[in-house]
N, C-alpha and C positions, 0 to 999 in steps of 0.2 A: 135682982131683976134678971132673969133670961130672955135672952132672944131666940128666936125659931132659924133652926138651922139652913142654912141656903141650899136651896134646890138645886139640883144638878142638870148644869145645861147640854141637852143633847148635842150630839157630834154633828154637825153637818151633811148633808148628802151629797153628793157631788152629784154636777149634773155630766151628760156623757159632752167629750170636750171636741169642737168642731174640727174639721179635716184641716191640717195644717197646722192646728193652735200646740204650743208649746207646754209640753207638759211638770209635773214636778221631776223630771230627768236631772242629772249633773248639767251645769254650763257648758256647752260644747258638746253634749250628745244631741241625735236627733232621731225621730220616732222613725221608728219601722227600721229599712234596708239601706236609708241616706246616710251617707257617710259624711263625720263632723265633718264644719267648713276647717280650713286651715288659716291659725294664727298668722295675723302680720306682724310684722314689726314696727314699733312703734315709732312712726313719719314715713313710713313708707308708702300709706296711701295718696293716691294723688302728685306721688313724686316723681317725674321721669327718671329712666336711669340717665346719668351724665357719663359721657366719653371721655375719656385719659385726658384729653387738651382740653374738658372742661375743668376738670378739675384741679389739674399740675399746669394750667395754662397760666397767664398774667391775668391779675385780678383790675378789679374795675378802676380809674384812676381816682384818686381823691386826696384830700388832704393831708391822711396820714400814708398811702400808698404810692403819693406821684415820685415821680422819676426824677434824681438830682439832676439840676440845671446844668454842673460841669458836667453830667456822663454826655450829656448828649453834645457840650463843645469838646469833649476828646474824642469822642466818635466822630465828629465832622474836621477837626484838625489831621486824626488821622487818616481818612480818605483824601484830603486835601494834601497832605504829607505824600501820600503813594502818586496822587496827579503832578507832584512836582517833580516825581521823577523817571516821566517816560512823555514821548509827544507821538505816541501810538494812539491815531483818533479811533480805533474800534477799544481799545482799550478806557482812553479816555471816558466815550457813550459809554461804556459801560456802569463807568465810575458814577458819572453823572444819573443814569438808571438806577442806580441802588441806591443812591441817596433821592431819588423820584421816590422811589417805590418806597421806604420808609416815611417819607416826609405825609403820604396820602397815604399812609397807614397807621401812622402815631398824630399827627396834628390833631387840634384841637379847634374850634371856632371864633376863639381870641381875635381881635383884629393884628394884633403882629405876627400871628400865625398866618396870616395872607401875603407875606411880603416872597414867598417863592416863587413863585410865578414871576415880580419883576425882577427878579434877580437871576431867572433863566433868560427873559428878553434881553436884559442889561449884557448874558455871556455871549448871546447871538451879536447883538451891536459889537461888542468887543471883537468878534471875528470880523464884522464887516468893519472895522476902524481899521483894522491891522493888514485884509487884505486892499483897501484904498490907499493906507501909506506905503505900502509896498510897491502898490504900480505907480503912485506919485514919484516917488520917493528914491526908487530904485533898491537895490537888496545888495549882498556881497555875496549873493550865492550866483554861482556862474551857472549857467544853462544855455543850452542847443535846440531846445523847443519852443522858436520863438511864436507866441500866439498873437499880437497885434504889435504896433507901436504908436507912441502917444507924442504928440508935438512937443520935443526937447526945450526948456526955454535955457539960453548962455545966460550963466552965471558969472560975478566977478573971479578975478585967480584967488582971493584969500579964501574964498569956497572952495576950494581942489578938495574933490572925495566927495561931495556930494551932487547930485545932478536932482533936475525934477524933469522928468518926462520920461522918453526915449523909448527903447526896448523892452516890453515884459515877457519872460518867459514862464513856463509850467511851471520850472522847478521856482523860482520865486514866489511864486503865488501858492506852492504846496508846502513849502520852508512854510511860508506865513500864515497858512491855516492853520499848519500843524503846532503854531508858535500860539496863536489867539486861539485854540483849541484848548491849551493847556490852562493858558488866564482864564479864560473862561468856566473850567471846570474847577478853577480854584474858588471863582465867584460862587457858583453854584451848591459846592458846599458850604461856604460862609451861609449863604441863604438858608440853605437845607437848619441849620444850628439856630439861627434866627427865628425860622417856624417853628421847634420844638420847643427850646427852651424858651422857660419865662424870663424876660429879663428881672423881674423883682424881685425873683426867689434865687437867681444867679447874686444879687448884690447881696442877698442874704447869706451866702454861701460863702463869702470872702472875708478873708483874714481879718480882724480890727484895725490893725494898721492900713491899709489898701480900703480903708471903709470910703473917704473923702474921693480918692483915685477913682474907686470902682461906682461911684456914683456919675460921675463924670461920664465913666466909660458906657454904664448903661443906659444914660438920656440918651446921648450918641449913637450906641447901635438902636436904638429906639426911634428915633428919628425916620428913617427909610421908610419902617414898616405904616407908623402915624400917618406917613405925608402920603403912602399908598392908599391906605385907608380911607384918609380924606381926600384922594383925587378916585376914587373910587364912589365914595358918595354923592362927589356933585357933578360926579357924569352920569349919576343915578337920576339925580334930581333933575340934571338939565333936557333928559329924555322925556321923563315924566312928562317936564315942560312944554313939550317938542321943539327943543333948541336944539342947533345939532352941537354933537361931541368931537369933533374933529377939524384939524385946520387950525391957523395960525391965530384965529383971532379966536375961538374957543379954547384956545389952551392959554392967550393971554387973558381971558375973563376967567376960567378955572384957578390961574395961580394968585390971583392975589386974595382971593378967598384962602385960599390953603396957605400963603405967607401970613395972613390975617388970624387964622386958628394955631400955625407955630408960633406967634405970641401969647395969645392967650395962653396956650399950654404950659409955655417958658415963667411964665409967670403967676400962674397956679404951682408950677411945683418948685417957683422961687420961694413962695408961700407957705408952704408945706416943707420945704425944708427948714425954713427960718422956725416953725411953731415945732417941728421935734429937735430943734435945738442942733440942728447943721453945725460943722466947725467949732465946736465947744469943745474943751481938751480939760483934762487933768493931769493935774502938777503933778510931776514926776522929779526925782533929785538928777539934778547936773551929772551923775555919773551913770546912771543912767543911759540920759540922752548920750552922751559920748559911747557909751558900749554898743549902743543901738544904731550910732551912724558910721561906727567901726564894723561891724559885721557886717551891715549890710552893703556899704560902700565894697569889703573884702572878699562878702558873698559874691556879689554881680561881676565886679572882677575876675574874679575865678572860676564862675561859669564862662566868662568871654573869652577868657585863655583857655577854660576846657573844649569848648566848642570850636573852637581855632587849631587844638590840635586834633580832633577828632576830622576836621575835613582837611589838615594839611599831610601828606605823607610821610614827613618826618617827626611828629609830635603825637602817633597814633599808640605810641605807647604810654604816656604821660597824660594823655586828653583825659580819657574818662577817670584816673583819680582827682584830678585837680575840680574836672566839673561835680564828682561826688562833693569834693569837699567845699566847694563853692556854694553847692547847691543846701549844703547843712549850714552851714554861717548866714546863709540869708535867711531862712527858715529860724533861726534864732534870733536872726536882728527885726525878722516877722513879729515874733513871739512874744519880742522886750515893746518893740513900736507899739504893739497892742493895749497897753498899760496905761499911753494917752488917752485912749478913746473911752469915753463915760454910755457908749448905747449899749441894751442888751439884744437879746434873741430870743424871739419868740416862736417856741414852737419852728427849732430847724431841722431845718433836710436832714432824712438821714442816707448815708452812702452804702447803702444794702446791695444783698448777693445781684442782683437787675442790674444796678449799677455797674458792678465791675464787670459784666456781662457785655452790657452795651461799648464800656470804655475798652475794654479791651478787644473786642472785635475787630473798633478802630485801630489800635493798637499794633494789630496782629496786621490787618492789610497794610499800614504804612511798615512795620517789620520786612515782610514776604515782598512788599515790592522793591524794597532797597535792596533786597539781597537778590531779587532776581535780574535788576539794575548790572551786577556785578557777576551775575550767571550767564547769562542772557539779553548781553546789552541791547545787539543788532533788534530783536522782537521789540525793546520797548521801544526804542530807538531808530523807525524807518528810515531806510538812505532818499535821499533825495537827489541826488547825482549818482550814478545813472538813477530816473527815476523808476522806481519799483513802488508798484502796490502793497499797501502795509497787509501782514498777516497778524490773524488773533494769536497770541501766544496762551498755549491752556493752563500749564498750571499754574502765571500770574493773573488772566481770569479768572478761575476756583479760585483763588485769594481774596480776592476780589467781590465774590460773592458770600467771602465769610460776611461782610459789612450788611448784609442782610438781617442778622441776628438780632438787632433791637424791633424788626415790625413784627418780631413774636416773643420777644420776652419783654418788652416794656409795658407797663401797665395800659388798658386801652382807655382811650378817650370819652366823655363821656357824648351821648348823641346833641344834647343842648349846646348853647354857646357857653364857653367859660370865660368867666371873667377876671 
């Protein structure tokens, strides 16, 4: 059987192709005199270009990127390190401004992230406590500028050396600002360390041994921030109200709502301790425990004898090894204590390059101020007899401004509240 051959199908005609329409050209050419578009690269459309500090900047805060809880209490012990050693108030304001300006540059909207604010009010009270017991009280600073005097009350003779009244002059009252100037800025950074760090992920960050201790420690510093919080909200609520918020009798209706919510609290995380198994230990053999309260008893020893000779003049040669070696035997009897505790770690901080950035910044200005302490005493140091106006001294200022360096390299906050 054959079949009949297939017919052969004509070529098509093309019709003529409209102005603009794309012809059988290669990809990339274009008809007539237009020259091909130019290739992008691929994500580059719709991408802005990013600047140097977007890119090598700090990245956005989050779970695997936040900032260790100790860098930010070494960074605040160290500024508080340099405030204790000078009672120079344009120096002091300064201390206190850098830890400002990082605290409302790295917080976050936590409620224990609000506790700066009362812990600046708290360093203001402190200057005004110290200059009222001053003029109550009287001073042991002698002065010739006397500005009023205050009705002396006679005291018995086993009093001799103290008085309440009498004479105030300048230089006592500038002695004692420049006295609650220094407390004050010591508070200010405790606070500044308060608002950054979390306390939860600080307890997380401690030793095993120090687990039961640092629980302890972090309800405690936690405490302030809570009872801000909740004296914050029911002066919120009593406005609303239109009740007023101020006055003797509104602050006794405010606080026993808020001694009413520190129990509850106390007692939710009585609860919560109790259900992850708080205070639970494993048995370790008796030689053990003995090596453990050997070191560490040897340890802390030997840092107090180090430290003892680091501030005494005679023992400045021997200090710092004994505190070395002080300091390694408690890290060992750290080490062995650990072995009690049955909790693990989830998901811990890690202590990244940010890290030693921020802690050593602090570092660096408690460094530079002690030795400028010892360069430069009279600058940190204003005289108060004859009294003289303090001057800024520059290069313990620029020191001082090193403490800037975490409100640009710490990770940034995010805009939401974090919880």
């Amino acid at each position: 059987m054959t079949h009949p051959a297939p017919r052969p199908v004509p070529a098509p005609t093309s019709a003529p192709a409209p102005a603009g329409a794309r012809t059988g050209a290669p990809t990339g050419a274009a008809p007539g005199d237009v020259p091909p578009a130019r290739r992008s690269t691929p994500g580059a459309a719709g991408s802005p270009r990013r600047s140097a500090y977007e890119r090598f900047g700090p990245p956005q805060a989050g779970r695997a990127t936040a900032l260790h809880a100790g860098a930010w209490w070494l960074w605040a012990l160290g500024l508080a390190t340099a405030a204790s050693r000078t009672t120079n108030p344009l120096v002091l304001g300064l201390i206190v401004g850098v830890a400002g300006f990082v605290v409302a540059a790295r917080r976050t909207d936590a409620p224990w992230a609000r506790s700066y604010g009362a812990f600046l009010k708290l360093g203001l009270v402190v200057i005004g406590l110290r200059l009222l017991f001053s003029m109550l009280l009287g001073s042991p600073i002698p002065g010739t500028h006397t500005l009023f005097v205050l009705p002396e009350v006679p005291l018995p003779a086993w009093a001799q050396g103290i008085r309440f009244g009498g004479r105030v002059t300048a230089e006592q009252l500038v002695f004692a600002f420049y006295d609650g100037a220094k407390l004050a800025a010591l508070l200010v950074c405790v606070g500044a360390a308060n608002a950054l760090a979390n306390p939860a992920r600080l307890l997380k960050s401690l030793p095993a041994a120090l687990y039961e201790a640092g629980v302890a420690v972090v309800v405690a510093m936690t405490f302030a921030p809570n009872m801000v919080a909740d004296v914050a909200r029911l002066r919120t609520a009593r406005r609303l109200r239109g009740r007023p918020t101020g006055g003797v009798r509104a602050v006794l209706q405010i606080g026993l709502p808020v001694l009413e919510g520190a129990l509850e609290r106390s007692v939710a995380v009585a609860a919560s301790m109790d259900a992850r198994g708080y205070g639970r230990t494993a048995q370790v053999p008796p030689a053990v425990r003995h090596t453990t309260t050997v070191l560490t008893l040897g340890g802390l020893l030997g840092m107090c004898a180090g430290t003892y000779g680091l501030l005494a003049a005679q023992g400045a040669a021997y200090g710092l090894p004994v505190l070395g070696i002080g300091a390694a035997l408690a890290l060992a009897g750290l080490r062995l204590g650990g072995r009690r505790s049955v909790r693990t770690r989830y998901r811990p901080d890690r202590w990244g390059a940010r890290a030693w950035l921020v802690a050593g910044s602090g570092a660096a200005v408690a460094g530079l101020l002690i030795h400028a302490g010892s360069v430069d005493p009279a600058g940190l140091h204003p005289g108060v007899v004859p009294l003289v106006a303090p001057s800024l001294p520059l290069w313990p200022a620029a020191a001082v401004l090193i403490g800037l360096l975490p409100a640009f390299v710490a990770p940034v906050p995010p805009k939401e509240a974090s919880q």
